[in-house]
DOGUVEX-630231 format. One record per residue (C-alpha): x negated, y negated, z negated; residue number from 1. Coordinates in steps of 0.05 Angstrom, whole numbers, always signed. Example, Ala and Ser with C-alpha at 12.3 -4.5 7.8 and 13.67 -1.06 7.14 Angstrom:
<pts>
[[-246; +90; -156]; 1]
[[-273; +21; -143]; 2]
</pts>
This chain:
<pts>
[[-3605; -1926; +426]; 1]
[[-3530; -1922; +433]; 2]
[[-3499; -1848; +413]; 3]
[[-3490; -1802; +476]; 4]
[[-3436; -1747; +468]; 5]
[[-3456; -1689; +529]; 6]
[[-3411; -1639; +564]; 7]
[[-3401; -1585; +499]; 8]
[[-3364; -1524; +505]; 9]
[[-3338; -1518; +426]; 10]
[[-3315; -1453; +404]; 11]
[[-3249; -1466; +410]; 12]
[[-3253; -1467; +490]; 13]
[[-3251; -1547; +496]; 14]
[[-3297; -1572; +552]; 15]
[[-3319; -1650; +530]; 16]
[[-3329; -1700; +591]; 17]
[[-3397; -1733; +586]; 18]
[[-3394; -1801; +559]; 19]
[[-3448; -1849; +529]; 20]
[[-3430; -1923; +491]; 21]
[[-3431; -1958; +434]; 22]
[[-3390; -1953; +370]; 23]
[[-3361; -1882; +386]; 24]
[[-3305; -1867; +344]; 25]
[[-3294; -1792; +357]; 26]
[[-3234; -1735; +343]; 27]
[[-3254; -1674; +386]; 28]
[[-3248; -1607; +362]; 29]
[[-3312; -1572; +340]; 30]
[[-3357; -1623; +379]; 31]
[[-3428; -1645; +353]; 32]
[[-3449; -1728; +374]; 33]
[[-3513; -1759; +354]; 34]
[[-3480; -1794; +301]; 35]
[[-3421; -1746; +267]; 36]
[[-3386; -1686; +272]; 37]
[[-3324; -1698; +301]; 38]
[[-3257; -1662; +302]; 39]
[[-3188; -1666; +325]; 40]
[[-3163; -1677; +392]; 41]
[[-3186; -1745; +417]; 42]
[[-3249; -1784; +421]; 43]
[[-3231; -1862; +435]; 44]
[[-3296; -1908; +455]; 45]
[[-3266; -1982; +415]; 46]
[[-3301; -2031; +457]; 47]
[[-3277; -1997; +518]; 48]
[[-3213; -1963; +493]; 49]
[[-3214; -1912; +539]; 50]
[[-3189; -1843; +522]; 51]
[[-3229; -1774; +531]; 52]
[[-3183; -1721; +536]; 53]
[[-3202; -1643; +521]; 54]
[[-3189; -1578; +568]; 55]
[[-3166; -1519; +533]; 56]
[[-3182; -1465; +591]; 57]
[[-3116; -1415; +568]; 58]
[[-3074; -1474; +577]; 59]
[[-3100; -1521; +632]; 60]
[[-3023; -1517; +675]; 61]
[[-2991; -1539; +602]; 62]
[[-2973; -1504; +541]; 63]
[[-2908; -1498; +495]; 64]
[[-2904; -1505; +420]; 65]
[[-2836; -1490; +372]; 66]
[[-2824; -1563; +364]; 67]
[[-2815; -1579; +449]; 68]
[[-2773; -1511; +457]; 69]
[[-2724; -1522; +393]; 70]
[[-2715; -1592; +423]; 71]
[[-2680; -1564; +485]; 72]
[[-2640; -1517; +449]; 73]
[[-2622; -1564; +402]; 74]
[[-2596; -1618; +467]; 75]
[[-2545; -1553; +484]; 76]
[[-2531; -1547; +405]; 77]
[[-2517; -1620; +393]; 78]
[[-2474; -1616; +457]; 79]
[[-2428; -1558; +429]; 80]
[[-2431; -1593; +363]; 81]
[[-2464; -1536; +324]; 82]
[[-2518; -1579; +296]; 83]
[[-2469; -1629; +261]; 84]
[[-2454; -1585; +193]; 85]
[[-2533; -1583; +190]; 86]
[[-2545; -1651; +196]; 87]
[[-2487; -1664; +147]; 88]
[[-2520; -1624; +99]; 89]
[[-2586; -1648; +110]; 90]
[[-2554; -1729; +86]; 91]
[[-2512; -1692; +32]; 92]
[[-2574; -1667; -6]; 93]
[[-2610; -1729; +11]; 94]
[[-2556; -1781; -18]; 95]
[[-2557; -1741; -76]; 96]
[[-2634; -1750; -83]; 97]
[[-2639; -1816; -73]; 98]
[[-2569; -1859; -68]; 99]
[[-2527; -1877; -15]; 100]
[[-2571; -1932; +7]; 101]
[[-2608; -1925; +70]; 102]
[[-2654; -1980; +65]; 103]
[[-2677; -1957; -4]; 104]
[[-2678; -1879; +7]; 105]
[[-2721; -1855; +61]; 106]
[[-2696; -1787; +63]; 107]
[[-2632; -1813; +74]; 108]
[[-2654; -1855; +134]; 109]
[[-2687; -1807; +164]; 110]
[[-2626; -1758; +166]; 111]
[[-2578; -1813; +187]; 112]
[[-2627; -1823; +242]; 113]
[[-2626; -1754; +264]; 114]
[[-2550; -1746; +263]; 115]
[[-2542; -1813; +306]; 116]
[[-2585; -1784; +355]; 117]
[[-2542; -1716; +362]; 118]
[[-2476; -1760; +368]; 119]
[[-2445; -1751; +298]; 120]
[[-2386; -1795; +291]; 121]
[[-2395; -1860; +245]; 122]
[[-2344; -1829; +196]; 123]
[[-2364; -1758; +199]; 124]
[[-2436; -1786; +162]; 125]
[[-2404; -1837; +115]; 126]
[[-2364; -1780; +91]; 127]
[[-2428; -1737; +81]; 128]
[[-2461; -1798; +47]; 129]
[[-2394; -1799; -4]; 130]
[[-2397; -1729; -19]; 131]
[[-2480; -1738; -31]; 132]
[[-2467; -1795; -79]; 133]
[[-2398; -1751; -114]; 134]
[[-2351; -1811; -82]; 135]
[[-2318; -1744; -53]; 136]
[[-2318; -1673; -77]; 137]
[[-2376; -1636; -43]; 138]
[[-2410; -1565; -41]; 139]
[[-2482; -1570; -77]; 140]
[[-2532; -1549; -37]; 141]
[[-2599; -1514; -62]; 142]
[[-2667; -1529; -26]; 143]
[[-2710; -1464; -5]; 144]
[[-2776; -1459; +33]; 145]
[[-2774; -1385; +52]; 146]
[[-2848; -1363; +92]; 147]
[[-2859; -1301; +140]; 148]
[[-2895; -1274; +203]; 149]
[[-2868; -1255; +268]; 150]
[[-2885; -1217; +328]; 151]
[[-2958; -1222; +343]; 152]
[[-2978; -1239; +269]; 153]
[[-2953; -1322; +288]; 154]
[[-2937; -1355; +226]; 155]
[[-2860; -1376; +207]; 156]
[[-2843; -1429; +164]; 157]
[[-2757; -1446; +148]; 158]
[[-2735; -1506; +101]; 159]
[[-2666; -1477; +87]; 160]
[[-2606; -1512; +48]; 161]
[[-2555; -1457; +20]; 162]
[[-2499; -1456; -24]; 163]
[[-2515; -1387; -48]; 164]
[[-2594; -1371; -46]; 165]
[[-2568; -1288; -61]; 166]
[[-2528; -1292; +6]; 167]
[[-2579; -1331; +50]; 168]
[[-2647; -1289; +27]; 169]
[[-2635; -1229; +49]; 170]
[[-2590; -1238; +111]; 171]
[[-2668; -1285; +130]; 172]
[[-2697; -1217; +112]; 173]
[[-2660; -1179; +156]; 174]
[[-2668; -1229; +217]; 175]
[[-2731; -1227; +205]; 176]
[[-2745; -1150; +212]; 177]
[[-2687; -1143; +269]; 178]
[[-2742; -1185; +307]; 179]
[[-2810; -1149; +299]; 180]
[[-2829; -1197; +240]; 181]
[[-2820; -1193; +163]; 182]
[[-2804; -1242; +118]; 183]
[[-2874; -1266; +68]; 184]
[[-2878; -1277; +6]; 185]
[[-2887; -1360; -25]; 186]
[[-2948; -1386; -7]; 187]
[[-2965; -1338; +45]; 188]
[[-2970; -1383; +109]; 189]
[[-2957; -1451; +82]; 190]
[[-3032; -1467; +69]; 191]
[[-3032; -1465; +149]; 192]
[[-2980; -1530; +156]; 193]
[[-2990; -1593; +138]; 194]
[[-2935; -1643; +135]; 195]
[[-2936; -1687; +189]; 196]
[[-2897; -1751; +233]; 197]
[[-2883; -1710; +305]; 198]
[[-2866; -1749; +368]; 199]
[[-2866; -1716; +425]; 200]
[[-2863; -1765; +500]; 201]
[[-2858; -1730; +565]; 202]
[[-2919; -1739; +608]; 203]
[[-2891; -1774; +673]; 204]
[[-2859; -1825; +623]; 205]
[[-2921; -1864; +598]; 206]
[[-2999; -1868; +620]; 207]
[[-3040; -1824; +578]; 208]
[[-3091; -1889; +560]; 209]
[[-3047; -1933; +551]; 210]
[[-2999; -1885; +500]; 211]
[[-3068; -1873; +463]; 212]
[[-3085; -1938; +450]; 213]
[[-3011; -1955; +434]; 214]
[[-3005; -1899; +384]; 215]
[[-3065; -1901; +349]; 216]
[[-3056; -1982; +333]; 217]
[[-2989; -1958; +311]; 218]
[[-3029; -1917; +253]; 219]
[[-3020; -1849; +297]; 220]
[[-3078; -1801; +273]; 221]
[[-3077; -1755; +348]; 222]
[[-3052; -1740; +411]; 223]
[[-3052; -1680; +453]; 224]
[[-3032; -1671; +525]; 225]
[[-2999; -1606; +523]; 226]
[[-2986; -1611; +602]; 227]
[[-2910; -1628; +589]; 228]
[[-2909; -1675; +529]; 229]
[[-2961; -1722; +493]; 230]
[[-2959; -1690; +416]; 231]
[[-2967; -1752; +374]; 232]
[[-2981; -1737; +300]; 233]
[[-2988; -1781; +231]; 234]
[[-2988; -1781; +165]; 235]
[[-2911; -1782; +141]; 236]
[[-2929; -1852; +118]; 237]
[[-2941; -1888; +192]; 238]
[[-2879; -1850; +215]; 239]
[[-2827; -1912; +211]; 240]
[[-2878; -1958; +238]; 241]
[[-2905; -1913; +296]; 242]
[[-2829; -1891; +313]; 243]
[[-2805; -1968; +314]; 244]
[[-2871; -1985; +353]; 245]
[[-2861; -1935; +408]; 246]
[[-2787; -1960; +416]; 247]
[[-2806; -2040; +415]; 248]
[[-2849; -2005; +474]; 249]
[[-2793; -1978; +507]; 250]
[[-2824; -1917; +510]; 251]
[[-2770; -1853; +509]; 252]
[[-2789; -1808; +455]; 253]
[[-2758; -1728; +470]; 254]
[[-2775; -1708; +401]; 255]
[[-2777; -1750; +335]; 256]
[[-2785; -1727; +268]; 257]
[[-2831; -1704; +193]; 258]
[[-2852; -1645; +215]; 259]
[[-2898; -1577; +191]; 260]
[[-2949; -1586; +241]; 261]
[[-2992; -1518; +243]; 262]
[[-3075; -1540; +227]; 263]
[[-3093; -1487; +289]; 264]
[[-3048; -1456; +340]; 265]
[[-3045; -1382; +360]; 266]
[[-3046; -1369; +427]; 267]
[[-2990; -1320; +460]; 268]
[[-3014; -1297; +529]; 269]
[[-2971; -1230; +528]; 270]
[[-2903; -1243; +562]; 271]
[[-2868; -1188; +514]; 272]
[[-2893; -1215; +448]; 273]
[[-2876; -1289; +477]; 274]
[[-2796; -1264; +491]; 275]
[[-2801; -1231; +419]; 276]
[[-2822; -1291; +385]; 277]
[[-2773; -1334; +414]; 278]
[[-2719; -1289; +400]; 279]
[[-2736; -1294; +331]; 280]
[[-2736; -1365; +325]; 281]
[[-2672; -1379; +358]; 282]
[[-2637; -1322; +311]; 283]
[[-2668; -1358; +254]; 284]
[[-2650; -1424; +278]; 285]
[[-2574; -1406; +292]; 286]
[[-2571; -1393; +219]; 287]
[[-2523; -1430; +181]; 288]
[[-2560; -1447; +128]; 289]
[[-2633; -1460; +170]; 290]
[[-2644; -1529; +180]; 291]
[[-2717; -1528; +207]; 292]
[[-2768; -1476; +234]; 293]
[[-2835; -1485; +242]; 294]
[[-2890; -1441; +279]; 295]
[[-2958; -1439; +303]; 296]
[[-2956; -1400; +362]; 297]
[[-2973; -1436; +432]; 298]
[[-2947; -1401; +494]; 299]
[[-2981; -1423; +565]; 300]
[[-2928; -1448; +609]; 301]
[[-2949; -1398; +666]; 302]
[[-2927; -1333; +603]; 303]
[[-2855; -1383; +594]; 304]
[[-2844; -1380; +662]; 305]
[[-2869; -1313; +679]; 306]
[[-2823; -1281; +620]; 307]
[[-2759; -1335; +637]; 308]
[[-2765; -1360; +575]; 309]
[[-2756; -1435; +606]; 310]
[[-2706; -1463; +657]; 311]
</pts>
């Protein structure tokens, strides 16, 4: 008798389409099948390699996480050129790590990456590499995770490079309290993160099979339709090869990058708290000396258009 998997409403609020075959390979939140307990986002069927995708009732018009906003504030940054000294740190402290070679450092790769893809002139980065490796005089930078909570009780998570931890902790503190949150202590919220590959591809760009299939080949662990983007996650490992895939695919890719993925989401259904929480994480990501945020709030698109907190 093949395993049947039957309409289930999970706690979590995901309603499960009705599907019975063989060799069920399943990914779904909180769901029971005759054969395992599954959990995640997606169930894929491998002789059919069809996709069944999960309804989360608070979100069903689409829903926004950190990592889709601070893309499109980081497309107006990037214009201005504000993100440059960032990303120029962020290849400084990772030449110094691991060399000056990209094909042999990773790290070093992966920030290269990210400055192409903001515009940074070719010289602009081999200078940053230089001052990395001590070819040129450079400022040593100092790596600090610094934790906290913001409006709402959402958790906050900042990988910071500063020149002068004294300076940058408390002016983090003060942001921090300025916007309704306060700054935790270590360990506090990181337990709730796990390091992850994040790509994000906007929904009228690719079919939601056919990415599945693509991205899970690719070594992709899950993929969530959050109504605007597809959410594609992996281990940090499969990020190269799932990133290089998706291009050889020519499929566009909005956001790309090793990420603090939150395990669970809070959901923000109160326009206020929504503007509040926002406000914080822009203030904390204009900081000089922030060079990622991560959260695990997830605002409906109806509350970020309701409070204008899209355009």
């Amino acid at each position: 008798m093949p395993p049947s998997l039957h309409a289930t409403l999970s706690p979590a609020g995901f309603l499960i389409d009705k599907i019975k075959d063989q060799n069920v390979k399943c990914k779904i939140k909180e769901v029971h099948c005759s054969s395992c307990v599954v959990r995640g986002v997606s169930c894929v069927v491998r002789n059919t390699q069809h996709a069944i995708r999960s309804t989360q009732y608070v979100a069903m018009s689409g829903h926004s996480h950190w990592a889709g906003i601070k893309h499109k504030k980081a497309a107006i940054d990037a214009k201005r050129g504000k993100i440059w000294s960032k990303l120029a740190r962020m290849i400084i402290v990772a030449a110094r790590a691991g060399g000056g070679d990209p094909s042999a450092n990773l790290s070093l790769r992966y920030a290269i990456d990210k400055a192409k893809a903001a515009n940074m002139p070719k010289d602009t980065i081999e200078k940053a590499i230089k001052k990395g490796t001590g070819k040129l005089e450079g400022t040593h930078f100092e790596e600090v995770l610094y934790e906290g909570y913001g409006p709402g009780g959402v958790a906050i998570m900042l990988e910071v490079l500063t020149d002068n931890r004294n300076r940058t902790t408390p002016e983090i503190k003060r942001l921090f309290e300025r916007h309704g949150g306060s700054l935790g202590t270590s360990g506090s919220v990181a337990w709730m993160f796990n390091k992850k590959g994040l790509i994000t591809v906007s929904t009228d760009q690719a079919d939601e099979d056919q990415l599945l299939e693509i991205a899970l080949a690719a070594g992709a662990d899950d993929m969530e339709n959050t109504g605007r983007v597809y959410e594609i996650t992996c281990e940090p490992s499969a990020y190269e090869q799932l990133k290089k895939t998706l291009k050889e695919k020519q499929i566009p890719m909005e956001v790309a990058e090793i990420s603090m993925v939150p395990a669970n989401t809070v959901p923000v259904n109160d326009g206020t708290t929504a503007r509040k929480i926002i406000s914080l994480m822009e203030a904390l990501e204009d900081h000089d000396d922030v060079q990622n945020t991560f959260s695990n709030f997830d605002i409906p698109d109806a509350v970020m258009e309701k409070s204008e907190l899209v355009n």
